[in-house]
C-alpha positions as a Python dict, from the first residue, in 0.01 Angstrom:
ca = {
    (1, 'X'): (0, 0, 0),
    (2, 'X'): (-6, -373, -41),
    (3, 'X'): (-219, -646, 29),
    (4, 'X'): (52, -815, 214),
    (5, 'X'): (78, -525, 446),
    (6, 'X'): (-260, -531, 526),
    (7, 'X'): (-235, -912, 634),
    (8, 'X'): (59, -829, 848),
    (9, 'X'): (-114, -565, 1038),
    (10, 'X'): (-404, -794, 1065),
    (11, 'X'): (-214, -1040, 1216),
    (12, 'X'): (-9, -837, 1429),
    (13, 'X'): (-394, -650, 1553),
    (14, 'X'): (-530, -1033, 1643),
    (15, 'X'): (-227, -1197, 1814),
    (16, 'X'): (-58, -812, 1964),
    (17, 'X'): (224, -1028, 1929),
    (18, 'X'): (479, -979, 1684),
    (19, 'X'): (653, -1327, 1717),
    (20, 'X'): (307, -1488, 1716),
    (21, 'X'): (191, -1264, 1423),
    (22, 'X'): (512, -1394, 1239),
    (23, 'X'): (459, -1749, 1299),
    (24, 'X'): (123, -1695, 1177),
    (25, 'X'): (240, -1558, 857),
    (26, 'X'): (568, -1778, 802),
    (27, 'X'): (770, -1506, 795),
    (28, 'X'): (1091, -1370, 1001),
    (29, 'X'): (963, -1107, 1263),
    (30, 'X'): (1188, -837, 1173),
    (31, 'X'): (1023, -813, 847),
    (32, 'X'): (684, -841, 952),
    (33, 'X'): (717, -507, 1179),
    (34, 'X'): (925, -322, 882),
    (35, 'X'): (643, -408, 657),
    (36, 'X'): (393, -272, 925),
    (37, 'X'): (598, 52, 978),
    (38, 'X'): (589, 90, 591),
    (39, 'X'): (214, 91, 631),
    (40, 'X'): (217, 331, 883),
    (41, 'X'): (452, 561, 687),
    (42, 'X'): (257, 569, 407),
    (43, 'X'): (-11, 659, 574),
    (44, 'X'): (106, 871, 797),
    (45, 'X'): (-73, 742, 1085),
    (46, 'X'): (14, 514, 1417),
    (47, 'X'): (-193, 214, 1436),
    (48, 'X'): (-32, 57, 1681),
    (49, 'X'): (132, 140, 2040),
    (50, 'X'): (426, -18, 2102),
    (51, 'X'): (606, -67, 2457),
    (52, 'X'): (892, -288, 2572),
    (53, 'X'): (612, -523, 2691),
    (54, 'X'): (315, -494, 2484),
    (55, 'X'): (205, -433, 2158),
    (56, 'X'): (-187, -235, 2151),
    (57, 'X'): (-395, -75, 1854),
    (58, 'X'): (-449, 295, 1845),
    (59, 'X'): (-835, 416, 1759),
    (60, 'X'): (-733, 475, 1459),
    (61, 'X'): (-565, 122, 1444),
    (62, 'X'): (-897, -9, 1540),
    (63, 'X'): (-1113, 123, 1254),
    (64, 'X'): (-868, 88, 1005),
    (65, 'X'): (-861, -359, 1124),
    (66, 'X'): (-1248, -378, 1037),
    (67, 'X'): (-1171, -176, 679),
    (68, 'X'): (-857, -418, 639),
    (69, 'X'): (-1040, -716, 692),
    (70, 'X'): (-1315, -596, 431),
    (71, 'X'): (-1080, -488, 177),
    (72, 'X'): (-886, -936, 177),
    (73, 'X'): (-1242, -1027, 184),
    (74, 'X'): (-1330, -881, -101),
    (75, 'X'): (-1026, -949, -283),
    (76, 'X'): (-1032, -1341, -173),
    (77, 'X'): (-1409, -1301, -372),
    (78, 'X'): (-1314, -1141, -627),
    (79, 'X'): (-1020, -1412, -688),
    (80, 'X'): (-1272, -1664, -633),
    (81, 'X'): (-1513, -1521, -844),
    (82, 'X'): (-1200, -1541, -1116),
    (83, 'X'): (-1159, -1897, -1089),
    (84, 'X'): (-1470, -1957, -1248),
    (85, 'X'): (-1338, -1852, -1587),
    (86, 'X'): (-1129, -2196, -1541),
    (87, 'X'): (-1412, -2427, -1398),
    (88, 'X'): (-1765, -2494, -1416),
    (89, 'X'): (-1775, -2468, -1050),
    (90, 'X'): (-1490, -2486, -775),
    (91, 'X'): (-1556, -2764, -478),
    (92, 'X'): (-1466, -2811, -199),
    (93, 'X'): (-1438, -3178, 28),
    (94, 'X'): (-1486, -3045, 429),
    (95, 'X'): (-1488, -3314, 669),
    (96, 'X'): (-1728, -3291, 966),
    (97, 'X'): (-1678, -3512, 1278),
    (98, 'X'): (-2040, -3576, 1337),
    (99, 'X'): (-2348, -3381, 1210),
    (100, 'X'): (-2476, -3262, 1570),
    (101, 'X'): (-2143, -3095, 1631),
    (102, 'X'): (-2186, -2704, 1546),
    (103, 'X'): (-1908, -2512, 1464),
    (104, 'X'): (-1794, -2652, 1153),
    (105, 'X'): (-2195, -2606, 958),
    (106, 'X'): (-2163, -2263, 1094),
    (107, 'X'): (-1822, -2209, 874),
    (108, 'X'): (-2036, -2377, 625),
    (109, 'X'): (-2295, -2127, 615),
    (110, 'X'): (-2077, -1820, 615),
    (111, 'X'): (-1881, -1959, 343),
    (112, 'X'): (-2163, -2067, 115),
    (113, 'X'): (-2331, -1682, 225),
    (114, 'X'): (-2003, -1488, 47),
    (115, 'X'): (-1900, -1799, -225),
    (116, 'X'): (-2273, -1883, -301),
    (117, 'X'): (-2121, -2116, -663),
    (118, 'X'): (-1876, -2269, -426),
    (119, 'X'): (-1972, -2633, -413),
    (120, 'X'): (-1905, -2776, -136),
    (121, 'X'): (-1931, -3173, -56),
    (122, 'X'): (-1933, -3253, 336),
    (123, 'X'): (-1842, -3604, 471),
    (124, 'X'): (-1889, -3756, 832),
    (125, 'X'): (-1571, -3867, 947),
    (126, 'X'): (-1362, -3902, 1226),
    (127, 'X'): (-1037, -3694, 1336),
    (128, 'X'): (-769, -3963, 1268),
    (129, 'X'): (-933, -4044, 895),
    (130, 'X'): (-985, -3692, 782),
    (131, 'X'): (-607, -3654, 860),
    (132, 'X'): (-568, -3969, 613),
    (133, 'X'): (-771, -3832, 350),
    (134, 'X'): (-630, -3486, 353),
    (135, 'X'): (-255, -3611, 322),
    (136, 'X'): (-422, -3846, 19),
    (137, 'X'): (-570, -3518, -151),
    (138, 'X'): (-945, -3665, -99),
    (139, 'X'): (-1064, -3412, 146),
    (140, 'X'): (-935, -3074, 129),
    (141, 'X'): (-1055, -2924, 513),
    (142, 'X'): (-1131, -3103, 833),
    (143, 'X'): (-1229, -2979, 1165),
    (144, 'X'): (-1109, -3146, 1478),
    (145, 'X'): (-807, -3135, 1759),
    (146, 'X'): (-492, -3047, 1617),
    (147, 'X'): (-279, -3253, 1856),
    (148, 'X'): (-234, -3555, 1630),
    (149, 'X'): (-204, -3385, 1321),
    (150, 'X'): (115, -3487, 1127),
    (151, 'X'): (309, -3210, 987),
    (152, 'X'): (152, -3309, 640),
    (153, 'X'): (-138, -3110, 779),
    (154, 'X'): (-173, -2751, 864),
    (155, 'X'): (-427, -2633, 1153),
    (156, 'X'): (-565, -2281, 1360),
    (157, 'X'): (-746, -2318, 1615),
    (158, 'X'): (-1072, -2129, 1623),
    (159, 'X'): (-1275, -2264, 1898),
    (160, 'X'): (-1208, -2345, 2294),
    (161, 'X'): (-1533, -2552, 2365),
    (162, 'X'): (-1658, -2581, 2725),
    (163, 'X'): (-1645, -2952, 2822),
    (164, 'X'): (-1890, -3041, 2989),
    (165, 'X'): (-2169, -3396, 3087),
    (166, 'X'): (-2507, -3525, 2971),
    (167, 'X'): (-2695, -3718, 3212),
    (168, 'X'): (-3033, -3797, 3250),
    (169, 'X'): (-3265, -3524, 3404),
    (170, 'X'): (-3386, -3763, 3739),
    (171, 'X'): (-2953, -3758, 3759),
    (172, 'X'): (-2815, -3657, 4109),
    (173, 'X'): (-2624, -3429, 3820),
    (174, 'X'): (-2890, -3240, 3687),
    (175, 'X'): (-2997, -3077, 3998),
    (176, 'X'): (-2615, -2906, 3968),
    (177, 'X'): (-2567, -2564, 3776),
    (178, 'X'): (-2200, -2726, 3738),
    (179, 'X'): (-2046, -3074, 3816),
    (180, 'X'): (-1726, -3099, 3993),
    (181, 'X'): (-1501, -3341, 3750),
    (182, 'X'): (-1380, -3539, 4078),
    (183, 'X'): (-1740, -3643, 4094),
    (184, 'X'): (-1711, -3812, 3726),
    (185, 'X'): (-1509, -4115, 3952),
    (186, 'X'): (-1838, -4225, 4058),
    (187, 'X'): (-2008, -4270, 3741),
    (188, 'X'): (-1964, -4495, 3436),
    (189, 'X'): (-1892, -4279, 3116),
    (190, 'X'): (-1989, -4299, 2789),
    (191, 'X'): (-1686, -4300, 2528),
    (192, 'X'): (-1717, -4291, 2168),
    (193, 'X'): (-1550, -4600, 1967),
    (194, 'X'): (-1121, -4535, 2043),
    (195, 'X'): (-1013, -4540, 1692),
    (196, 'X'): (-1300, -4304, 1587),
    (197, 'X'): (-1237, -3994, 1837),
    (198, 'X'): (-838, -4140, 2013),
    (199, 'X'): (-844, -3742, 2060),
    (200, 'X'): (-1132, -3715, 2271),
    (201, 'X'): (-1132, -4004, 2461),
    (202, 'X'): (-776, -3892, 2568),
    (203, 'X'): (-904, -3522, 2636),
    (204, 'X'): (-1151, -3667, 2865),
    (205, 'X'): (-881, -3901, 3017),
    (206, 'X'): (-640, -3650, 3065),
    (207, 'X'): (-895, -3419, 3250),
    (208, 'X'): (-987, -3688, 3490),
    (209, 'X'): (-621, -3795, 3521),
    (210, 'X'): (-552, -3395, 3677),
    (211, 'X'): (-795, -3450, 3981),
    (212, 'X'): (-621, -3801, 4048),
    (213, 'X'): (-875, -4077, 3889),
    (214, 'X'): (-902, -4290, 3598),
    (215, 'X'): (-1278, -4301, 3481),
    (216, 'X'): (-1446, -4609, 3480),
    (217, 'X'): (-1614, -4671, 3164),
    (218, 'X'): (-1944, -4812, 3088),
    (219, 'X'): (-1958, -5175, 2888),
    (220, 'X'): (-2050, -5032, 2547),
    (221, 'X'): (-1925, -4791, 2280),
    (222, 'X'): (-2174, -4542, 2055),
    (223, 'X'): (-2018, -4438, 1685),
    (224, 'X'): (-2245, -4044, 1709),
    (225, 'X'): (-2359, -3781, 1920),
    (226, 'X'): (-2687, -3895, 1874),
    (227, 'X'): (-2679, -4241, 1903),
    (228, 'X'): (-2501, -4138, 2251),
    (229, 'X'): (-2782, -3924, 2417),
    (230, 'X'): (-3020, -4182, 2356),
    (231, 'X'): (-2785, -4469, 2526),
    (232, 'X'): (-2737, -4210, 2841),
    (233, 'X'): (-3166, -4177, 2849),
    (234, 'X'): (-3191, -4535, 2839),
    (235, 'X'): (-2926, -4644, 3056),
    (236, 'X'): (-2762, -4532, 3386),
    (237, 'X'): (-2450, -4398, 3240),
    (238, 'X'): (-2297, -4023, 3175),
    (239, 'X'): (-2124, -3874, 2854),
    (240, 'X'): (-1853, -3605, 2850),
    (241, 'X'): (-1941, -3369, 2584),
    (242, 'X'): (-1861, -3021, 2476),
    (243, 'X'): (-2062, -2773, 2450),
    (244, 'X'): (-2136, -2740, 2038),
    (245, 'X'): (-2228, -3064, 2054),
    (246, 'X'): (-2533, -3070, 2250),
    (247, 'X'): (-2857, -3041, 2136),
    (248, 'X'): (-3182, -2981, 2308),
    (249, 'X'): (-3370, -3363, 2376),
    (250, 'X'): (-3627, -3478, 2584),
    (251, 'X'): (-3493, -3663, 2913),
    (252, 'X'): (-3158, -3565, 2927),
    (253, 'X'): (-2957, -3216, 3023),
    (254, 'X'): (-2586, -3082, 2990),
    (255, 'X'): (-2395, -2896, 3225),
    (256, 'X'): (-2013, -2778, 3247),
    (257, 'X'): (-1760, -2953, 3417),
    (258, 'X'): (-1571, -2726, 3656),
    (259, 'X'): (-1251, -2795, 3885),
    (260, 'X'): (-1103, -2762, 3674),
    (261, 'X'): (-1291, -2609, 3404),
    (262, 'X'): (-1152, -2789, 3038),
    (263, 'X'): (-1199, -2663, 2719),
    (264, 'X'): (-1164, -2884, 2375),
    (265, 'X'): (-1001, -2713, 2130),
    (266, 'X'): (-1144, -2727, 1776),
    (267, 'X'): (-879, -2640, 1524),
    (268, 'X'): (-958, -2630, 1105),
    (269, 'X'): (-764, -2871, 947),
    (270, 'X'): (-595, -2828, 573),
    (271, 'X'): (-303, -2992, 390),
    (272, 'X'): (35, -2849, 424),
    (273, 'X'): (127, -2577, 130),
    (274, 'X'): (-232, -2622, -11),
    (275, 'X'): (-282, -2267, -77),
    (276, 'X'): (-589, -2289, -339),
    (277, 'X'): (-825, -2018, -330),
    (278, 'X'): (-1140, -2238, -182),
    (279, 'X'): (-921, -2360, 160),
    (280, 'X'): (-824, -1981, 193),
    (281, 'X'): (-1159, -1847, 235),
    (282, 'X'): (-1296, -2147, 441),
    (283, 'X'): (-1003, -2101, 679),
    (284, 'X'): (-1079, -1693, 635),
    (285, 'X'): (-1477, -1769, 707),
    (286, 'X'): (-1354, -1970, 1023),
    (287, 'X'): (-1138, -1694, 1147),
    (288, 'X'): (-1430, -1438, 1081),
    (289, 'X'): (-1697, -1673, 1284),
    (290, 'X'): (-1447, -1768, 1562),
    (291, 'X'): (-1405, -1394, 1575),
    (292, 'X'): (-1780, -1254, 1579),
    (293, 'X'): (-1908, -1545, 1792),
    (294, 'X'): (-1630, -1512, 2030),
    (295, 'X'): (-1508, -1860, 2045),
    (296, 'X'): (-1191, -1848, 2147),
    (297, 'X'): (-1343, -1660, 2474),
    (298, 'X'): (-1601, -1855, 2605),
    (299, 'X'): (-1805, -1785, 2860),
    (300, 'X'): (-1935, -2085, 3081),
    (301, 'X'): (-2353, -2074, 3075),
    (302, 'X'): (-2456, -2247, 3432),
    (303, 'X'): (-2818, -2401, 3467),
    (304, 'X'): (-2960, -2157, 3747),
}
């Protein structure tokens, strides 16, 4: 058995795709599925059901994914753990887009739980100058939309966030449990500084754009989350937000945007062909939190 088997079949078990699983794995579909029937020959079990259609584990398929995934995890340690013999201390730059947004500290913490002598430096930055800094080799990970990202930059998505509003709680909004986005046409909205979050503000655009409006924006620009909420408690304006980036403050609520319901998708963010052993197991932690927290299926939470 070999360990590249194993991350075939783990990527054929997540995607049940064998072109996707390819893609995945830069490699030529016919010889990911030889290299997964090898596995299966050797030992002499069926992991997977195959049909003209589909592609499904077997039970056996199923428990042998969760002692896959342990067994790279352990080796992408142990690896790590061998690095040390060459530096005091491997680091690793991670760009964050702002602090209140979630899912990238939660990465964070799962990486720094397995790789506890992995240093890791984190800098606030926006989307279009983390993609700067990680084709200039001074960041090494970044978190943020994919759609802009140059092909000097390598991405997976690992997060569909609910978009959604933050408005004050005496809002005609807040009495909601979800707000219609051809209702946004009435209010002013909040929008983060262009060149800090282009991505975003054309998300947001685009979404308003599919029920036939272009928002109206209020006369002034915020540079965080934080500095944002306060702005919507203090003045008569609304802020498209998702989800992970809402925290609980006095005076103002969230709630989802529906018809249509939009999801922002949060990719992590790596240079091209960079395939050094602290980007692997950030990019592996991400995969295993998208995984357990069910990101990539999210569920939208109404106020009732």
């Amino acid at each position: 058995m070999e360990l590249r088997q194993l991350r075939y079949f783990i990527a054929l078990a997540e995607e049940l795709h064998f072109g996707k699983a390819a893609a995945k794995e830069h490699i030529v579909q016919s010889a990911l599925s030889q290299q997964v029937q090898r596995l299966e020959r050797e030992l002499g079990v069926l992991l997977l059901e195959r049909t003209t259609h589909s592609v499904q584990l077997t039970l056996v398929g199923s428990a042998f994914l969760v002692e896959a995934r342990a067994v790279l995890a352990q080796v992408d340690r142990a690896m790590m753990t061998a690095q040390l013999g060459t530096c005091a201390a491997p680091g690793l730059r991670v760009g964050l887009v702002d602090a209140s947004h979630e899912s990238m500290p939660r990465i964070l913490s799962e990486l720094e739980a397995r790789y506890p002598f992995l240093e890791v430096h984190e800098t606030e930055v926006g989307v279009p100058e983390q993609l700067k800094l990680l084709i200039d080799g001074r960041l090494d990970v970044g978190i943020g939309r994919a759609s802009l990202a140059p092909p000097e930059v390598a991405s997976e998505l690992v997060r569909l966030d609910t978009l959604g509003v933050v408005v004050p709680e005496v809002h005609r909004f807040a009495a909601l449990p979800a707000v219609p986005v051809a209702a946004l046409a009435e209010e002013p909205l909040l929008m983060a500084e262009k060149y800090r979050a282009p991505d975003f503000c054309e998300f947001v655009n685009e979404v308003c754009r599919s029920v036939g409006f272009v928002p109206t924006l209020y006369r002034g620009t915020v540079d965080s989350i934080r500095a944002a909420v306060s702005r919507v408690v203090r003045s008569r304006c609304v802020l498209c937000t998702p989800a992970s980036c809402v925290r609980p403050v006095p005076g103002v609520v969230w709630r989802p945007l529906v018809e249509p319901v939009s999801r922002y998708p949060w990719s992590v963010l790596w240079r091209a062909g960079d395939r050094s052993e602290p980007v692997r197991a950030l990019v592996n932690c991400a995969r295993s939190v998208s995984r357990e927290l069910g990101w990539l299926n999210p569920t939208i939470q109404v106020a009732t």
